[in-house]
VOPAGU-2260 file (C-alpha; in pm, 1 decimal, decimal comma):
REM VOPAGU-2260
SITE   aa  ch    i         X         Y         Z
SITE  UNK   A    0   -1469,8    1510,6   -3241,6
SITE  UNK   A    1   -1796,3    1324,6   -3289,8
SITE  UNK   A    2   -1976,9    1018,9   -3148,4
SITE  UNK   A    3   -1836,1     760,2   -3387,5
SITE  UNK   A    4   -2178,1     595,6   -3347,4
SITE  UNK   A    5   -2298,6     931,8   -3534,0
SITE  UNK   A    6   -2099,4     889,2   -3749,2
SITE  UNK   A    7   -2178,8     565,7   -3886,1
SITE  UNK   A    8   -2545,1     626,4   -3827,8
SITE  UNK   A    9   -2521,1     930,6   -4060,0
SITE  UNK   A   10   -2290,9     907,5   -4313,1
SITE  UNK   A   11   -2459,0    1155,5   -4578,0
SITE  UNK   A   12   -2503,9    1413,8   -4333,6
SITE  UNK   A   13   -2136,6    1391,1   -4222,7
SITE  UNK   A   14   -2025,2    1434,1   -4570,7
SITE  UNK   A   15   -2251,8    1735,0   -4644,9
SITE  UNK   A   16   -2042,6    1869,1   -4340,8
SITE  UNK   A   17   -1731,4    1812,3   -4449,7
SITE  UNK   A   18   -1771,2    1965,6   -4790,9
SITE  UNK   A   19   -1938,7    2223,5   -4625,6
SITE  UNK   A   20   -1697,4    2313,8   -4412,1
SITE  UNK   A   21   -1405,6    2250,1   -4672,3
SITE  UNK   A   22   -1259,5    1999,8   -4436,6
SITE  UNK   A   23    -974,9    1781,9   -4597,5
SITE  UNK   A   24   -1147,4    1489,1   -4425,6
SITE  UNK   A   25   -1266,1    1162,7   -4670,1
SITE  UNK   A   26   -1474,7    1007,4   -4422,3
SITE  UNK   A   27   -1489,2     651,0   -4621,6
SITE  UNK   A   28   -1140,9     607,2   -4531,0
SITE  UNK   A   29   -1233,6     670,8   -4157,1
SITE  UNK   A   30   -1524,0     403,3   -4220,1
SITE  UNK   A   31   -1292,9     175,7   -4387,0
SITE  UNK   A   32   -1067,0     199,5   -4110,6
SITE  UNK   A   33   -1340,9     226,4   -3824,0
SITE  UNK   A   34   -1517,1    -161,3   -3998,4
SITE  UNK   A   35   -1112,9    -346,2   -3947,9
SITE  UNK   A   36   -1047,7    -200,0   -3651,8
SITE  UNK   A   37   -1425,7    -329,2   -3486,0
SITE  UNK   A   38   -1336,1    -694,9   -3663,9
SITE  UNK   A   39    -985,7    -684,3   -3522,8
SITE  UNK   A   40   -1057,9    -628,0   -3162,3
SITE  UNK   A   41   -1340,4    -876,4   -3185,3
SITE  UNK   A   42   -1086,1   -1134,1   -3306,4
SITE  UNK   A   43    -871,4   -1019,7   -3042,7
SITE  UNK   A   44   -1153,5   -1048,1   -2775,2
SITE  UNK   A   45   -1223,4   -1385,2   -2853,4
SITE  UNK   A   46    -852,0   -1468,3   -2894,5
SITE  UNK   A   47    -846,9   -1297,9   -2526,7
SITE  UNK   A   48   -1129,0   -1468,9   -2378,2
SITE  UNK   A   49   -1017,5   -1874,8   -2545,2
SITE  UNK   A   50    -664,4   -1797,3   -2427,9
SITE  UNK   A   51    -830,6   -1740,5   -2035,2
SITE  UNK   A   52   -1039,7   -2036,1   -2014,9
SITE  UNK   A   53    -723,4   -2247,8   -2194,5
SITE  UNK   A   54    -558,3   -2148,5   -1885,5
SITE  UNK   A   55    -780,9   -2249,7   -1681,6
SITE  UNK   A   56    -760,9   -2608,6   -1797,8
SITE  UNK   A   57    -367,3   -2637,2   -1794,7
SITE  UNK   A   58    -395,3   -2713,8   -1400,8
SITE  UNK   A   59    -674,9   -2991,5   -1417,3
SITE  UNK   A   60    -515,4   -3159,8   -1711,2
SITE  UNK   A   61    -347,2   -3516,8   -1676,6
SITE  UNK   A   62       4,9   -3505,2   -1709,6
SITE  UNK   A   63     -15,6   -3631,8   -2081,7
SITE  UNK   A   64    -218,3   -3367,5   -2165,1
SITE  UNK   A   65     -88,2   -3065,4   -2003,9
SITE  UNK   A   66     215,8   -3004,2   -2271,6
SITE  UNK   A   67     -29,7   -2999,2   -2561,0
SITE  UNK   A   68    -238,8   -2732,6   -2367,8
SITE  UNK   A   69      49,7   -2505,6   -2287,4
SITE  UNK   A   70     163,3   -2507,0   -2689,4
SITE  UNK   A   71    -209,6   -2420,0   -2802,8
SITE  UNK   A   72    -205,7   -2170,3   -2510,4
SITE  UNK   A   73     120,9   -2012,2   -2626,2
SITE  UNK   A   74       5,5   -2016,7   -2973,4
SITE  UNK   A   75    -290,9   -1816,2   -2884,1
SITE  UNK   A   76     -46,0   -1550,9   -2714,5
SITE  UNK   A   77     137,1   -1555,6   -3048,7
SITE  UNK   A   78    -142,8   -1498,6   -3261,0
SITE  UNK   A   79    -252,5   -1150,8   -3005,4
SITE  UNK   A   80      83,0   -1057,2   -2989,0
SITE  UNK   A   81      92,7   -1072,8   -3425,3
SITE  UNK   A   82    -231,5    -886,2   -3393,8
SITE  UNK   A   83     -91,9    -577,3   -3211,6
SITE  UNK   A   84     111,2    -375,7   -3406,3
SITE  UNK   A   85    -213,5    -386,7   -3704,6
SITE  UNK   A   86    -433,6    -251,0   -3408,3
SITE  UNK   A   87    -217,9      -5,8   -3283,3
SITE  UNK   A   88    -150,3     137,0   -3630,8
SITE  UNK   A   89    -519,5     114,3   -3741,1
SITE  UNK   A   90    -608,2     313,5   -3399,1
SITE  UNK   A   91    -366,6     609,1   -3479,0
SITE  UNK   A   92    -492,4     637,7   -3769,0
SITE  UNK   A   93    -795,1     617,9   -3671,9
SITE  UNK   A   94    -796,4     840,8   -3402,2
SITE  UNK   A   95    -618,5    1123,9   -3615,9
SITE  UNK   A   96    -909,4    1108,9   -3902,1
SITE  UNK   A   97   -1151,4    1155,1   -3587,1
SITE  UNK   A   98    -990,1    1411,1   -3481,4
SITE  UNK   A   99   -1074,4    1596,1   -3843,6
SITE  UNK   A  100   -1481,8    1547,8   -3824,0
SITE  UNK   A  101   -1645,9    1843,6   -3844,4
SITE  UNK   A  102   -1945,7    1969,9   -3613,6
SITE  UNK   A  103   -2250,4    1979,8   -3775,4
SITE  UNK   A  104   -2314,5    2303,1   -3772,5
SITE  UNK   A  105   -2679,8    2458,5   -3674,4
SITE  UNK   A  106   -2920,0    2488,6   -3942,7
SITE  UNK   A  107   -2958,6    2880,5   -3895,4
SITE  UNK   A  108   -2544,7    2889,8   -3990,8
SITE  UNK   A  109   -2552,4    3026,6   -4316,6
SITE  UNK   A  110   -2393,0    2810,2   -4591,0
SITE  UNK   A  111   -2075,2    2944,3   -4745,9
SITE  UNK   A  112   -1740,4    2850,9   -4915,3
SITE  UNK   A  113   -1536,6    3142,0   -4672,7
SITE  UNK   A  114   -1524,0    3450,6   -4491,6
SITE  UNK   A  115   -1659,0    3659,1   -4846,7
SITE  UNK   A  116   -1996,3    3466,4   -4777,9
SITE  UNK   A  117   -2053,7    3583,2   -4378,0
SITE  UNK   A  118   -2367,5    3773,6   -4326,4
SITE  UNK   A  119   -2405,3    4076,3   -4164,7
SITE  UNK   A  120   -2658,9    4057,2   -3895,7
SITE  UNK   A  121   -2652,3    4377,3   -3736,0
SITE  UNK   A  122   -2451,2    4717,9   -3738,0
SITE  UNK   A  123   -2436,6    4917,5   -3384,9
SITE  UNK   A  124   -2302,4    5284,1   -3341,3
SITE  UNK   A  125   -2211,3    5589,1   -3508,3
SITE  UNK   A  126   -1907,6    5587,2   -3751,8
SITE  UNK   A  127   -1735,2    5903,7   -3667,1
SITE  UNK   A  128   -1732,3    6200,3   -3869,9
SITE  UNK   A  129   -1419,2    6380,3   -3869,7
SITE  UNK   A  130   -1333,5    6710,8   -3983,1
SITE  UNK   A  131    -992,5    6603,6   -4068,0
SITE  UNK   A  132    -848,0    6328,4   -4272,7
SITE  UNK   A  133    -848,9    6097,3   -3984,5
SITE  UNK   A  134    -441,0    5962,0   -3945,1
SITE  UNK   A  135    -370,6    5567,9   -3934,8
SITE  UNK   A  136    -331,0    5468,4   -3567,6
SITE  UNK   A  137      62,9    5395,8   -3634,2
SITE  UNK   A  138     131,8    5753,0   -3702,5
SITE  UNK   A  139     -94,5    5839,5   -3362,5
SITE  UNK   A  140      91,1    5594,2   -3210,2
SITE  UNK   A  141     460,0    5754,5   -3313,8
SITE  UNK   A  142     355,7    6125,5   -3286,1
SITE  UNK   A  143     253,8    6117,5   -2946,7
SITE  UNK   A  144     522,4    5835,4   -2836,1
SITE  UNK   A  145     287,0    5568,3   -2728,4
SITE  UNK   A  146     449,4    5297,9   -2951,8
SITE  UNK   A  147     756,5    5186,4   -3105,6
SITE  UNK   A  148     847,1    4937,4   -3415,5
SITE  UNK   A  149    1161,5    4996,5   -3549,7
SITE  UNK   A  150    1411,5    4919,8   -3279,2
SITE  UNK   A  151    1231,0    4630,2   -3102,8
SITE  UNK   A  152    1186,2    4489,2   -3440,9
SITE  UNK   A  153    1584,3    4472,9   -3446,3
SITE  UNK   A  154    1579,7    4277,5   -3083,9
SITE  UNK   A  155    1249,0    4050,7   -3129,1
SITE  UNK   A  156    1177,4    4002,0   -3488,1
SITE  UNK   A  157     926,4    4138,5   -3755,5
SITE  UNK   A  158     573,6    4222,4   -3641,2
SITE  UNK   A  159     726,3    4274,7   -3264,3
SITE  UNK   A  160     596,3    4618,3   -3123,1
SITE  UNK   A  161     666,5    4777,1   -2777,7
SITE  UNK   A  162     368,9    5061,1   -2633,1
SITE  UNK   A  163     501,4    5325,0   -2435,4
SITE  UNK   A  164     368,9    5544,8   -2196,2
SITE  UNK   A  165      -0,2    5613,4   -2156,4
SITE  UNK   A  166     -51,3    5364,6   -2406,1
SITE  UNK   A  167      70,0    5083,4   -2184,2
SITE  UNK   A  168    -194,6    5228,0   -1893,1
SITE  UNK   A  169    -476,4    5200,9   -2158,4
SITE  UNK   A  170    -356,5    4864,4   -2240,7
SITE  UNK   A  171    -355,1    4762,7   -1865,9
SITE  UNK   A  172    -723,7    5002,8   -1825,9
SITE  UNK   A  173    -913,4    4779,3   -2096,2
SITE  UNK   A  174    -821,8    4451,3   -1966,1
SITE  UNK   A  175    -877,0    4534,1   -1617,5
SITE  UNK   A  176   -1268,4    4702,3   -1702,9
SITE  UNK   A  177   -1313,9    4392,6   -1917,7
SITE  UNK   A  178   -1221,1    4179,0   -1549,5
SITE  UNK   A  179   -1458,5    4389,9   -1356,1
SITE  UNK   A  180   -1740,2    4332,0   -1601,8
SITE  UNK   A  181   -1659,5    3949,7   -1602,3
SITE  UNK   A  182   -1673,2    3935,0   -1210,4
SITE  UNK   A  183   -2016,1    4142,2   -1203,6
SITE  UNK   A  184   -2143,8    3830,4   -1421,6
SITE  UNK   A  185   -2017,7    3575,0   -1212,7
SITE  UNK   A  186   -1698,7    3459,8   -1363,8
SITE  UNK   A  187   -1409,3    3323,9   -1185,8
SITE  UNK   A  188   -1075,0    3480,4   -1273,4
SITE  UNK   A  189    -801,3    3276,1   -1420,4
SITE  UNK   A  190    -461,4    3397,6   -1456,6
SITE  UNK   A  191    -367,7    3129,6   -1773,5
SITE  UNK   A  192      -9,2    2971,5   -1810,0
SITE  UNK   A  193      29,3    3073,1   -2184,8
SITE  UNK   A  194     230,0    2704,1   -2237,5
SITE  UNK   A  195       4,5    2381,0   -2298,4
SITE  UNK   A  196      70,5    2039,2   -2394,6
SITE  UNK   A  197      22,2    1881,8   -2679,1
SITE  UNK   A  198    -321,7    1696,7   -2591,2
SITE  UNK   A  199    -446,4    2042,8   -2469,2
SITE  UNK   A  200    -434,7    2180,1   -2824,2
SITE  UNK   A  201    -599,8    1885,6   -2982,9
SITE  UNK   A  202    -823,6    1915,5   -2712,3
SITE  UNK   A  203    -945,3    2258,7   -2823,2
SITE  UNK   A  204    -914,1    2125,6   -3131,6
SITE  UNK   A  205    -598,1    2380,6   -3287,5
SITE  UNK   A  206    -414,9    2075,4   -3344,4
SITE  UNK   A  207    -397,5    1826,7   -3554,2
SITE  UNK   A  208    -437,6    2156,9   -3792,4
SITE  UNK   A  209    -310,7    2480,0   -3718,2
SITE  UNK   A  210      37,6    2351,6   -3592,9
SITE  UNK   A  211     188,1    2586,0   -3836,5
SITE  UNK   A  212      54,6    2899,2   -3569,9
SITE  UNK   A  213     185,5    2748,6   -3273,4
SITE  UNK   A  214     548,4    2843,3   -3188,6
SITE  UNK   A  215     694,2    2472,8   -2950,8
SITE  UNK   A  216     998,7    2472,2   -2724,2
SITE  UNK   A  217    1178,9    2099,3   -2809,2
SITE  UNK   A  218    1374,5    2088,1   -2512,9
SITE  UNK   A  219    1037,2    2136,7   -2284,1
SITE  UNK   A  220     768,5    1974,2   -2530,5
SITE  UNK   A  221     528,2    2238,2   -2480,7
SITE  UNK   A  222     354,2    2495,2   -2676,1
SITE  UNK   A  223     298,3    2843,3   -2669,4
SITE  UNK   A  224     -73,2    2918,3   -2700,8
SITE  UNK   A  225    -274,2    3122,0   -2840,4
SITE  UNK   A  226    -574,7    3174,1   -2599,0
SITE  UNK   A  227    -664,9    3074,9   -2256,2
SITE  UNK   A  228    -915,1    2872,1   -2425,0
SITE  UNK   A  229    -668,4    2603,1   -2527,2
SITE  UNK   A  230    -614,3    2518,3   -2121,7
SITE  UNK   A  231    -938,1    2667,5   -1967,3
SITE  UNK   A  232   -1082,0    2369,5   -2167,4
SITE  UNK   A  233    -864,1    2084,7   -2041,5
SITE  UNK   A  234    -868,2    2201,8   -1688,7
SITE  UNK   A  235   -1148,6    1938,1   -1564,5
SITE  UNK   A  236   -1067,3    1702,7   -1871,6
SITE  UNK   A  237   -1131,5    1345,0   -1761,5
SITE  UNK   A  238   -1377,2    1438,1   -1501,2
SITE  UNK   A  239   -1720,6    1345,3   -1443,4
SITE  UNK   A  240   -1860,3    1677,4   -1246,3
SITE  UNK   A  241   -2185,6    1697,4   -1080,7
SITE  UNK   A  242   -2512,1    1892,8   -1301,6
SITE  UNK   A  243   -2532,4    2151,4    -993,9
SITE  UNK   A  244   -2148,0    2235,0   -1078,4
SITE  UNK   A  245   -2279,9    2359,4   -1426,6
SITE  UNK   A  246   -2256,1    2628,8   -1568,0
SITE  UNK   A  247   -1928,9    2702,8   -1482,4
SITE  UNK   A  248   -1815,4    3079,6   -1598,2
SITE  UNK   A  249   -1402,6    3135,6   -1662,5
SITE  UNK   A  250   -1249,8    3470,7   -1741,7
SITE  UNK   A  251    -901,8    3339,8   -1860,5
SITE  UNK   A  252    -621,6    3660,2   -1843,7
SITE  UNK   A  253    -297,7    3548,3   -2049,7
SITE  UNK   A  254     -17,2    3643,1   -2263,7
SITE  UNK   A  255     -91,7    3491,7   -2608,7
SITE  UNK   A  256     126,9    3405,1   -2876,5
SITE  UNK   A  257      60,9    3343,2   -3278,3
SITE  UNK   A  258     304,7    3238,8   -3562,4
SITE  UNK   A  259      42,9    3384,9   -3844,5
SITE  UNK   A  260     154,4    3166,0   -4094,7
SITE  UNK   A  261      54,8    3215,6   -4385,1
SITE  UNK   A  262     -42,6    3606,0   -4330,4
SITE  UNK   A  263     305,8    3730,8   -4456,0
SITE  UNK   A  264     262,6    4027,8   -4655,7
SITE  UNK   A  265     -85,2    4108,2   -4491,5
SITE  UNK   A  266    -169,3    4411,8   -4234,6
SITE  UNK   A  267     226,7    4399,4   -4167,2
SITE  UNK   A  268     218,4    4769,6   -4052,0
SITE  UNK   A  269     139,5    4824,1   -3707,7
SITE  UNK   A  270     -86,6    4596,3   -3436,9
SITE  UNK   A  271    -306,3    4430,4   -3660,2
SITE  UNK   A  272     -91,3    4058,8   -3713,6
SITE  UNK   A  273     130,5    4050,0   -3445,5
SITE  UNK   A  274     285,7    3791,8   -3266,2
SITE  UNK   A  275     260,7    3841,7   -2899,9
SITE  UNK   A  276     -55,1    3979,4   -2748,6
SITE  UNK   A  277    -277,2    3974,7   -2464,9
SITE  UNK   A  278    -626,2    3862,3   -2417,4
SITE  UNK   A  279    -909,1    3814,9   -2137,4
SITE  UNK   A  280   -1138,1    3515,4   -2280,8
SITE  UNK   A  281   -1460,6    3434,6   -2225,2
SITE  UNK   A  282   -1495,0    3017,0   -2164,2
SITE  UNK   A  283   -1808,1    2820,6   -2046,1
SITE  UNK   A  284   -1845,6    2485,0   -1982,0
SITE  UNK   A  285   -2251,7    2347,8   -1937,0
SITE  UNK   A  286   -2516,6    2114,6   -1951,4
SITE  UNK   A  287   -2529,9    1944,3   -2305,7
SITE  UNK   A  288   -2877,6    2086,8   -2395,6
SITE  UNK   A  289   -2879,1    2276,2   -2704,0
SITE  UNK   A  290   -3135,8    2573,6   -2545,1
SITE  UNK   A  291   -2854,1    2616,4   -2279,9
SITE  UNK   A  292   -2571,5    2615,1   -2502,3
SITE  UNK   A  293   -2733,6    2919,3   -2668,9
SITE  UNK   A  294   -2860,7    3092,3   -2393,9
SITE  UNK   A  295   -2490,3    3108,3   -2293,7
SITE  UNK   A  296   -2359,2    3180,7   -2670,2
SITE  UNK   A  297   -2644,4    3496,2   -2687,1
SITE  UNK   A  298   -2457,4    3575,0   -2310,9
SITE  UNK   A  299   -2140,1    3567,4   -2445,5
SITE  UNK   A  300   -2213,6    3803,5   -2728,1
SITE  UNK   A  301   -2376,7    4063,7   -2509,4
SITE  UNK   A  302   -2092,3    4075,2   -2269,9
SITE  UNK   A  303   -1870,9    4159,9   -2557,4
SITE  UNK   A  304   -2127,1    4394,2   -2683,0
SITE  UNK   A  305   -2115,8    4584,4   -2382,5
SITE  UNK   A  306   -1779,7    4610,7   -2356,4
SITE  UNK   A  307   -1788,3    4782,9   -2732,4
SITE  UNK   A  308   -2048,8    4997,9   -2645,7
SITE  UNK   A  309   -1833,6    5116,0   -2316,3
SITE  UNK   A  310   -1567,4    5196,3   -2560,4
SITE  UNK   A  311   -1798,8    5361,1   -2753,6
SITE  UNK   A  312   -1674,8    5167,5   -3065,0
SITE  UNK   A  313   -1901,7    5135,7   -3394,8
SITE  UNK   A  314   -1920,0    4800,5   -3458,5
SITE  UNK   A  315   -2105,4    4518,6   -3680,7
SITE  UNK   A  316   -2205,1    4155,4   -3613,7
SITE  UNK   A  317   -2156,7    3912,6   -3857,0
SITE  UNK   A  318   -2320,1    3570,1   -3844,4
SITE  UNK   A  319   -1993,1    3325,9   -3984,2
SITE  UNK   A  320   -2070,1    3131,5   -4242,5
SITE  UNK   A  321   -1990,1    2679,8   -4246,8
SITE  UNK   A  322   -1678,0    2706,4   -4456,5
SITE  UNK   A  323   -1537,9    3032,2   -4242,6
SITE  UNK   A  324   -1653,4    2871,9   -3901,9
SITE  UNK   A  325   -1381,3    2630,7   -3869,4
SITE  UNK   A  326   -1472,6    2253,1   -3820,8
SITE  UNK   A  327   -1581,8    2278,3   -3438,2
SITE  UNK   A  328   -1831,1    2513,8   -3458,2
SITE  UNK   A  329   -2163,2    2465,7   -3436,6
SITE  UNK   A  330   -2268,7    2842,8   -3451,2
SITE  UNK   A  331   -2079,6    3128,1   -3468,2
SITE  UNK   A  332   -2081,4    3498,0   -3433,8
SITE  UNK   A  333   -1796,4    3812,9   -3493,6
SITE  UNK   A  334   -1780,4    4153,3   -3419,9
SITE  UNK   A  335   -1612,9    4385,8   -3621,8
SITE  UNK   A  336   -1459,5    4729,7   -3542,3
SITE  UNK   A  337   -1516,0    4995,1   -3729,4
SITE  UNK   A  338   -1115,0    5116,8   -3876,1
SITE  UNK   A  339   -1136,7    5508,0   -4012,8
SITE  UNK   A  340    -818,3    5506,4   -4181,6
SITE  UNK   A  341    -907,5    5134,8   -4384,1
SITE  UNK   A  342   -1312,8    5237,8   -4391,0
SITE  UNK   A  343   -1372,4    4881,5   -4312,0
SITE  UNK   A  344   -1494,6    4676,3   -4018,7
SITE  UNK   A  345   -1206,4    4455,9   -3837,3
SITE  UNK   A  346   -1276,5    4179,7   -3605,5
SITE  UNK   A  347   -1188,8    4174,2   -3254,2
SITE  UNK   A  348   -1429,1    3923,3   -3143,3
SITE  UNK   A  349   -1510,8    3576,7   -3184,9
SITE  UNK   A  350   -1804,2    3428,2   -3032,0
SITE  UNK   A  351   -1816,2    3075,5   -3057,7
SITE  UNK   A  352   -2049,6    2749,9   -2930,5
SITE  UNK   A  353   -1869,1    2397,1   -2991,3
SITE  UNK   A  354   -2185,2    2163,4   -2827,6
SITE  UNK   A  355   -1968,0    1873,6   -2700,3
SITE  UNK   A  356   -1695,3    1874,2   -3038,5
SITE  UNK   A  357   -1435,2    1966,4   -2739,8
SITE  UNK   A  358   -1529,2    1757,3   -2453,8
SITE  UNK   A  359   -1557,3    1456,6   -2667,0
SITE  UNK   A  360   -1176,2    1541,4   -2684,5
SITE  UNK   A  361   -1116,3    1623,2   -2341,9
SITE  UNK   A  362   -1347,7    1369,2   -2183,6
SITE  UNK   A  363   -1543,8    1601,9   -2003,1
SITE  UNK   A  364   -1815,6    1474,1   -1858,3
SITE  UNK   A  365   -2152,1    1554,3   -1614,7
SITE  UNK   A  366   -2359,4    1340,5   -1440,1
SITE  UNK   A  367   -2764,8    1477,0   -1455,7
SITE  UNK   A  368   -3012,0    1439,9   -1212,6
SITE  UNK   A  369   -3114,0    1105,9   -1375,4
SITE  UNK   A  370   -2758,7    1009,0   -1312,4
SITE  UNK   A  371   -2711,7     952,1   -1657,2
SITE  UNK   A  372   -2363,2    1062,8   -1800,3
SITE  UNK   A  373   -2363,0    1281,0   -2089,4
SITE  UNK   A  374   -2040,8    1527,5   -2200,2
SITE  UNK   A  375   -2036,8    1872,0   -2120,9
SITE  UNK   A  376   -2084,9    2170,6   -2348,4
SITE  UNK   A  377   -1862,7    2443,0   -2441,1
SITE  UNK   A  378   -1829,0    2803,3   -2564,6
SITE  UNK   A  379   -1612,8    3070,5   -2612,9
SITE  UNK   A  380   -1569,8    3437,8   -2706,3
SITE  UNK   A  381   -1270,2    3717,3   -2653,1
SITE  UNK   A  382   -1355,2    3976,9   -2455,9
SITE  UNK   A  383   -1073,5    4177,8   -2524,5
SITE  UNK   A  384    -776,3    4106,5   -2706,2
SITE  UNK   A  385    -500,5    4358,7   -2707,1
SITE  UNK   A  386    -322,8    4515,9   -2924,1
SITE  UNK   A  387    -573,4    4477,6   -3166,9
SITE  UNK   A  388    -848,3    4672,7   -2979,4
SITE  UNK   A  389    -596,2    4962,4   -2960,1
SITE  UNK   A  390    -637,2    5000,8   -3357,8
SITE  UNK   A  391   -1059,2    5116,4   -3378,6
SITE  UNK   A  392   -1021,4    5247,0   -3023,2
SITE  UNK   A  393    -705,8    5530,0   -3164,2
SITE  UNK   A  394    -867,1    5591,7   -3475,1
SITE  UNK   A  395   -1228,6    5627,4   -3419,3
SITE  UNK   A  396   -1133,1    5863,7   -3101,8
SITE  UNK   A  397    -875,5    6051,9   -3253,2
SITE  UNK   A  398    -857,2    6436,8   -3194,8
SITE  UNK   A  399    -724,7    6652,9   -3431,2
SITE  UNK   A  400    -390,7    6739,9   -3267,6
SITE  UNK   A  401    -308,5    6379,1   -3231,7
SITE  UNK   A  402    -497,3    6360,3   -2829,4
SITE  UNK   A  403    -730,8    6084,7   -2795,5
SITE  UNK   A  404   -1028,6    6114,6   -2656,4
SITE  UNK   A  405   -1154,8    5878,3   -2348,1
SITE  UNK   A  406   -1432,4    5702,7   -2283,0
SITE  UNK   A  407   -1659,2    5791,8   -1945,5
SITE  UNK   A  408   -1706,3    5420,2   -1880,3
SITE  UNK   A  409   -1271,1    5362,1   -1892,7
SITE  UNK   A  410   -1176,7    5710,7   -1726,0
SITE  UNK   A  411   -1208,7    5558,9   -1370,8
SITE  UNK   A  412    -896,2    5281,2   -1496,1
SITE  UNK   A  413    -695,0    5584,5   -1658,0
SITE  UNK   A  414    -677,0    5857,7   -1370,1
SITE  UNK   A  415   -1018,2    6037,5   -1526,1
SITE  UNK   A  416    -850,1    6153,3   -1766,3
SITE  UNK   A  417   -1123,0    6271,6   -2103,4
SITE  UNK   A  418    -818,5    6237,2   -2352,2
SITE  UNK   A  419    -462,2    6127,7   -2380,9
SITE  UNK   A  420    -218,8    6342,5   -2462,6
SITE  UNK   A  421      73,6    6240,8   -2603,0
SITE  UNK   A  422     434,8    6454,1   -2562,0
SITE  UNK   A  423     393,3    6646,7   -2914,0
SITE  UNK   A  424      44,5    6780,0   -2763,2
SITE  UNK   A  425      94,7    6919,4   -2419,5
């Protein structure tokens, strides 16, 4: 959400936005709306403010003139009353169309129509060279027993999956190395509800779009959600903290849960689109200065970075282009995994800076050392997500009897053990 204000004081620079961003937004409608809704409430305010002194008449008036005050004054309660149903309407609408302005983005965000136009900005690590036609990680997974698809599918639905064995330690290994790295930085841990409210998602910004992705429970009105972000964000929402609070560091731990609409047909096989998943995000909320904001974004990507390079995972990092960025974002960065069996790069990272496009939402709010109030700002990036790790991890340290091969950095979380060994390979 923007500063309204901005909004009317740049007008051609919002619109550039939205088509840049490809946001279904027509901002003269929001202006349209924005110019009745300011005459309205001045009407109203006047209304408001002849209706208080009136009253403040009716008890000095003679006795002949006192029933001709009280009809004007309930006349003037009439007219505010006829007034609010107009207001209320123009403020929902109102308040949805702001709810679809776009950040502008920063001017080193390269210009594009989607993800086809993303620029790659750096590739890091070896791609493996096997001596062997490297196997897709599903047929890893199923020789050695570490996963299984077909029977849970029956219980829980397509694009369920259920890992088994040493597969669920590895699971458990990368998430809790990812933890250890977080507290080394200074993080606080958060162990996330996975269900939100409905103002939490519009708070991050996943809703009024994206409701499609979100699976809801009626009877509870809540939503399942797809990243710790959506409630790491809302957690001091309506608060004014104090500068020497800032930055504050969250490593949010939660189960995670995604409808994919619209992917049906794509990467159904395996651990690539699948419903449930975990994930340990990376969420900072800080001063609203733009040098801080990317001091913290650069932060964010080297964490992640580092936990690639500990997994010893080829990787590449793409800067995301305006109309792939999403309408939040004021910069953005990915990293992509290198998959053997695909020979392409797949992301597992999204590293994200919003400036104050969320806290505008939330309300979240610091007050400097001036004492002046200003919002906070806020960023974001996974720093591991699994299953989908699993998939570059498998392939790219596959052995050629099916083992795979460990990390030195992740042996101390799996026993220090070099490789895995599945049942087919003992």
């Amino acid at each position: 959400m923007l500063d309204i204000k901005f909004i009317r004081e740049n007008v051609d620079l919002v619109k550039e936005v939205i088509a840049n961003k490809g946001v279904g937004l027509d901002l003269d409608e929001l202006l349209t709306i924005d110019g009745k809704l300011s005459e309205l409430k001045t009407k109203q305010q006047e209304l408001q403010e002849k209706r208080n002194a009136h009253s403040k008449l009716i008890p000095k008036a003679s006795n002949e003139d006192r029933p001709k005050l009280i009809a004007e004054g309930k006349e003037i309660a009439a007219q505010l009353k006829e007034m609010n149903p107009e207001i209320s309407e123009l403020e929902e609408k109102f308040k949805t169309l702001m709810y679809l302005t776009p950040m502008p983005p920063s001017k080193d965000a390269p210009i594009g129509k989607d993800d086809t136009e993303n620029v790659i900005s750096r590739v890091e690590g070896e791609k493996p060279n096997f001596s062997f036609t490297p196997r897709h990680h599903v047929d890893i997974l199923e020789m050695n027993e570490w996963a299984e698809f077909k029977n849970i599918a029956k219980v829980c639905g397509s694009r369920s999956y259920s890992l088994r064995n040493d597969m669920v330690l590895l699971e458990m290994a990368m998430h809790r190395m990812a933890l250890d790295m977080l507290i080394e930085k200074g993080f606080t841990l958060v162990s996330s509800p996975s269900m939100a409210r409905e103002d939490a998602l519009y708070g991050t910004g996943h809703f009024p779009t994206g409701r499609e992705d979100a699976y809801y429970i009626p009877d509870h009105d809540i939503y399942l959600s797809g990243t710790a972000e959506v409630q790491l964000n809302s957690l001091h929402g309506g608060e004014i903290l104090s500068e020497a609070d800032l930055p504050i560091l969250y490593a949010g731990f939660s189960p995670c849960f995604r409808g994919e609409a619209g992917s049906y047909g794509k990467d159904v096989k395996g651990l690539i689109r699948v419903h449930q998943f975990q994930k340990t995000e990376q969420f900072i909320i800080c001063k609203g200065e733009e040098a801080e904001s990317e001091k913290w974004h650069n932060a964010l990507l080297e964490t992640a970075e580092e936990f690639c390079k500990h997994l010893e995972l080829p990787y590449q990092i793409l800067e995301v282009c305006t109309g792939d960025m999403g309408a939040g974002k004021y910069r953005m960065f990915d990293i992509e995994c290198w998959v053997p069996s695909e020979e392409k790069y797949r992301e597992t990272h999204s590293c994200s800076a919003l400036h104050d496009w969320q806290s505008r939402r939330t309300n979240t709010r610091y007050r400097d050392a001036d004492g002046n109030v200003k919002h906070v700002y806020t960023l974001n990036n996974t720093m591991v997500a699994t299953p989908r790790i699993l998939v570059p991890f498998i392939e790219n340290h596959q052995q050629e009897d099916g083992s795979v091969y460990i990390p030195e950095k992740l042996r101390m979380y799996m026993g220090g053990k070099e490789f895995l060994k599945g049942r087919s390979n003992k």
